[in-house]
DRENDO-1510 file (C-alpha; in Angstrom, 1 decimal, always signed):
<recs>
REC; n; res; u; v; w
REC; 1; UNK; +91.5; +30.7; -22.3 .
REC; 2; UNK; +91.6; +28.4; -19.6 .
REC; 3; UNK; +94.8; +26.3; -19.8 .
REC; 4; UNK; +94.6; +23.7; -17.5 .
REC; 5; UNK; +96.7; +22.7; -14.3 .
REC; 6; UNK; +95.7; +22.3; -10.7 .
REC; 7; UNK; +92.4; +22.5; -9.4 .
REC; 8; UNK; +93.2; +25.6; -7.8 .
REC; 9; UNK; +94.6; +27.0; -10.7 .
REC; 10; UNK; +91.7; +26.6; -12.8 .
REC; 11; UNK; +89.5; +27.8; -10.5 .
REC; 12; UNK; +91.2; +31.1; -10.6 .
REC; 13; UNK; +91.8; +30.9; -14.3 .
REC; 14; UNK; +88.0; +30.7; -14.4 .
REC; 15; UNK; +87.7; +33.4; -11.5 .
REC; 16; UNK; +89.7; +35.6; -13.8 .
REC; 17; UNK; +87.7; +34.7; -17.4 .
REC; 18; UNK; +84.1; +35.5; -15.6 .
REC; 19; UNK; +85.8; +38.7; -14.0 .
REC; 20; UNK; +87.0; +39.3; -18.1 .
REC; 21; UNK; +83.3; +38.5; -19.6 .
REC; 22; UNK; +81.2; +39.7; -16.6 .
REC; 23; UNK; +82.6; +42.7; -14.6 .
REC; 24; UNK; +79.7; +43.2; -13.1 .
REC; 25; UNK; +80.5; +39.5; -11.4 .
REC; 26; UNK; +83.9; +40.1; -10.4 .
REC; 27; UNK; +83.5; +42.2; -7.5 .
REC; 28; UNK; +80.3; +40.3; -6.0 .
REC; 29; UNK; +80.3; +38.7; -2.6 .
REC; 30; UNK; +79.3; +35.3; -1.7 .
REC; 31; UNK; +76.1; +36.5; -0.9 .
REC; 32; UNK; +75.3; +38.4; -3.6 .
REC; 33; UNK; +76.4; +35.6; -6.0 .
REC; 34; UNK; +74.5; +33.3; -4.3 .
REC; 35; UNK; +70.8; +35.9; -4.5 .
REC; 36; UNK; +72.0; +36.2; -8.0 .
REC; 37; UNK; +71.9; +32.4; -8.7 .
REC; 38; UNK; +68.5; +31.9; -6.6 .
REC; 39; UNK; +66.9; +34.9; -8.7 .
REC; 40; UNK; +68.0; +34.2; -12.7 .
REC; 41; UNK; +69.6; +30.8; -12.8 .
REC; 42; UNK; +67.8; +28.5; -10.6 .
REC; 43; UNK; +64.0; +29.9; -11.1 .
REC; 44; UNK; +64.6; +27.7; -14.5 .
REC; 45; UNK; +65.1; +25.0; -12.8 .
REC; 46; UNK; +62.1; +24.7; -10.4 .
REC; 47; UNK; +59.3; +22.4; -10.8 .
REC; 48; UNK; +55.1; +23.8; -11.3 .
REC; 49; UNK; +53.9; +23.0; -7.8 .
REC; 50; UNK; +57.4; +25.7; -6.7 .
REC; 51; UNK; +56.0; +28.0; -9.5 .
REC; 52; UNK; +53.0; +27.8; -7.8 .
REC; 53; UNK; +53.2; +27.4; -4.3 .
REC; 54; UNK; +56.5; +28.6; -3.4 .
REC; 55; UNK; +57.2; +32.2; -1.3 .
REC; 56; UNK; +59.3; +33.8; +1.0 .
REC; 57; UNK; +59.1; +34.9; +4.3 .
REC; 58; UNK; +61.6; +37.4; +6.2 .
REC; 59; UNK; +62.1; +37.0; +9.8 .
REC; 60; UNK; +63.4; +40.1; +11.6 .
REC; 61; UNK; +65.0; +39.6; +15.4 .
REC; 62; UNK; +66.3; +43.3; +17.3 .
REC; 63; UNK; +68.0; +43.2; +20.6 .
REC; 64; UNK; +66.5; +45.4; +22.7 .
REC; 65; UNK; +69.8; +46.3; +24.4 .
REC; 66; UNK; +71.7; +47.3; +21.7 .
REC; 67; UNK; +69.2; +47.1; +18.9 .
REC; 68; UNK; +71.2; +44.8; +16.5 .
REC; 69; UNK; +69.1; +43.8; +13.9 .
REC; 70; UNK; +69.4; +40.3; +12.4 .
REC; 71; UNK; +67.3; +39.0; +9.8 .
REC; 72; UNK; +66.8; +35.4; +7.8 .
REC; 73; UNK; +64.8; +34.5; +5.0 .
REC; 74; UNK; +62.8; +30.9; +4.4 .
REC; 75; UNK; +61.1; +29.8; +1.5 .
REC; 76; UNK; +57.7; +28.5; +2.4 .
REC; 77; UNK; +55.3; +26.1; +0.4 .
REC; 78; UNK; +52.3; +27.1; +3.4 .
REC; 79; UNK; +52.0; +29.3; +5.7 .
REC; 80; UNK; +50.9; +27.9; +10.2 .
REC; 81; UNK; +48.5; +30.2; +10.8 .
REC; 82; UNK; +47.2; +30.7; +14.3 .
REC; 83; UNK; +43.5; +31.1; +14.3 .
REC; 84; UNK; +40.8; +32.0; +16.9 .
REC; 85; UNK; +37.1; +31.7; +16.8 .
REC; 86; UNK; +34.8; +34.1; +14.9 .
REC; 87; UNK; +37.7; +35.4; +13.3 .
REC; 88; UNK; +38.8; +36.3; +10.0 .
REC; 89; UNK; +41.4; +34.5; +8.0 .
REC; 90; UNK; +42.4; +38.1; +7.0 .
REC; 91; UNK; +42.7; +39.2; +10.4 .
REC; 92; UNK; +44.8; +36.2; +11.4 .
REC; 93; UNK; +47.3; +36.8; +7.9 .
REC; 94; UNK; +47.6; +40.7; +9.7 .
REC; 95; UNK; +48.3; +38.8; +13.4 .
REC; 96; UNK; +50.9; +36.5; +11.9 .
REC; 97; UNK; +53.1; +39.6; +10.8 .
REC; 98; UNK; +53.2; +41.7; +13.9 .
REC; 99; UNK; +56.2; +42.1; +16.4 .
REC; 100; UNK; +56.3; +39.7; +19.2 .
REC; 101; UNK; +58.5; +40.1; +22.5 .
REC; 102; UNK; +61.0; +37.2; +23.0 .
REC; 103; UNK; +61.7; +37.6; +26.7 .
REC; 104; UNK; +61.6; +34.7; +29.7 .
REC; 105; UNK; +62.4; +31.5; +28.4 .
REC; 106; UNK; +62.6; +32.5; +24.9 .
REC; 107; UNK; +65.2; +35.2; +24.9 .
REC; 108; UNK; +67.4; +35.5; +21.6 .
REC; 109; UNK; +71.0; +34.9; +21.6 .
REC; 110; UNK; +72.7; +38.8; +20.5 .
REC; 111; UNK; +76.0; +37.6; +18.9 .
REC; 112; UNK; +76.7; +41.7; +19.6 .
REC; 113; UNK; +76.1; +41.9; +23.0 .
REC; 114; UNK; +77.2; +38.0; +23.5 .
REC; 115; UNK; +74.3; +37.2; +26.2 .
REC; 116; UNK; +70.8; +36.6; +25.9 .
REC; 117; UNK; +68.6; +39.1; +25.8 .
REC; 118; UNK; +65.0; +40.6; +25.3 .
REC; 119; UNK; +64.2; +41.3; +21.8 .
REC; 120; UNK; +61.2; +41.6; +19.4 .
REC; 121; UNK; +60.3; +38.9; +16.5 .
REC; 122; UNK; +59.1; +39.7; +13.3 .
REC; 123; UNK; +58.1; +37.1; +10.5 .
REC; 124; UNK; +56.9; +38.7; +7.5 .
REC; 125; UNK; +55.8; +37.5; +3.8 .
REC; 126; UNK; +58.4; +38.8; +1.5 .
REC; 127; UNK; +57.3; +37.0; -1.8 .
REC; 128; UNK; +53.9; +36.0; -2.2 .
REC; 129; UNK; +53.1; +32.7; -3.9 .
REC; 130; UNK; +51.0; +32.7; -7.1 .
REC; 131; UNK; +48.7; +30.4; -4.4 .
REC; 132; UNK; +48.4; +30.7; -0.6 .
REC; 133; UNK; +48.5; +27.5; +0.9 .
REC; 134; UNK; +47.0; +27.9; +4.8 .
REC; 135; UNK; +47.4; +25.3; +7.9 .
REC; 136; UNK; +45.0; +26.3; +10.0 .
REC; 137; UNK; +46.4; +25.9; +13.8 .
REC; 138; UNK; +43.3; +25.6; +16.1 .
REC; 139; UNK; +45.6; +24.0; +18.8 .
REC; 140; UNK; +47.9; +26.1; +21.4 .
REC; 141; UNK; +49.8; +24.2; +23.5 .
REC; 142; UNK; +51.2; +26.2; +27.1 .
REC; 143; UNK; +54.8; +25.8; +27.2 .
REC; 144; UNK; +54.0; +25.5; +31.6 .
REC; 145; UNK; +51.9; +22.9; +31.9 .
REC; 146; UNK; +52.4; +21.3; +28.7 .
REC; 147; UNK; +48.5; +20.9; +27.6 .
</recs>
């Protein structure tokens, strides 16, 4: 029973009931609670067009020095898709998940290795929606002469 007293001290008196009524709980990170609450609890909460359009993508950067790994996820209601003439949609889905070299300019920051540094990019769909939603990108723009 949670008896009341300072913020803090409810907190852990609730910290303590959940670890009582859910062991499973207790021992759980931040980050795990936090993929547990985005994968039971809040799916109730989201509205049809989420239900409907809503995915994940994955985006994996490695150093090429010391091959640290790093890795985010996004949730996504479309997908930019860069598309070239007399090419399939299905080709440019298979484009949009391969490795790309960050190098030049666009080296990535390697929190292990503290510099920047070449690496390779990797976007990839982890959770499809129920519908694909494309934007179509039939613009480049070069980064050097800004056209």
């Amino acid at each position: 029973q949670i008896t009341g007293g300072s913020s803090k001290e409810i907190e852990s008196q609730a910290e303590a009931r959940v670890a009582l009524e859910f062991p499973a709980y207790a021992n759980m990170t931040k980050e795990e609670m936090d993929q547990v609450m985005a994968e039971r609890v809040l799916p109730q909460f989201k509205t049809w067009v989420q239900l409907m359009f809503e995915g994940e993508t994955v985006t994996i950067i490695k150093c090429q020095k010391c091959e640290r790994t790093s890795s985010r996820m996004e949730t996504f209601m479309d997908l930019s898709i860069d598309i070239e003439q007399n090419i399939s949609l299905r080709y440019c889905l298979k484009k949009f998940s391969t490795k790309e070299l960050l190098n030049l300019s666009e080296k990535f920051f390697c929190e292990s290795c503290l510099s920047k540094q070449v690496a390779t990019r990797q976007m990839m769909i982890k959770k499809k929606p129920r519908l694909l939603l494309t934007h179509l990108k039939r613009f480049k723009m070069n980064m050097q002469t800004l056209q």
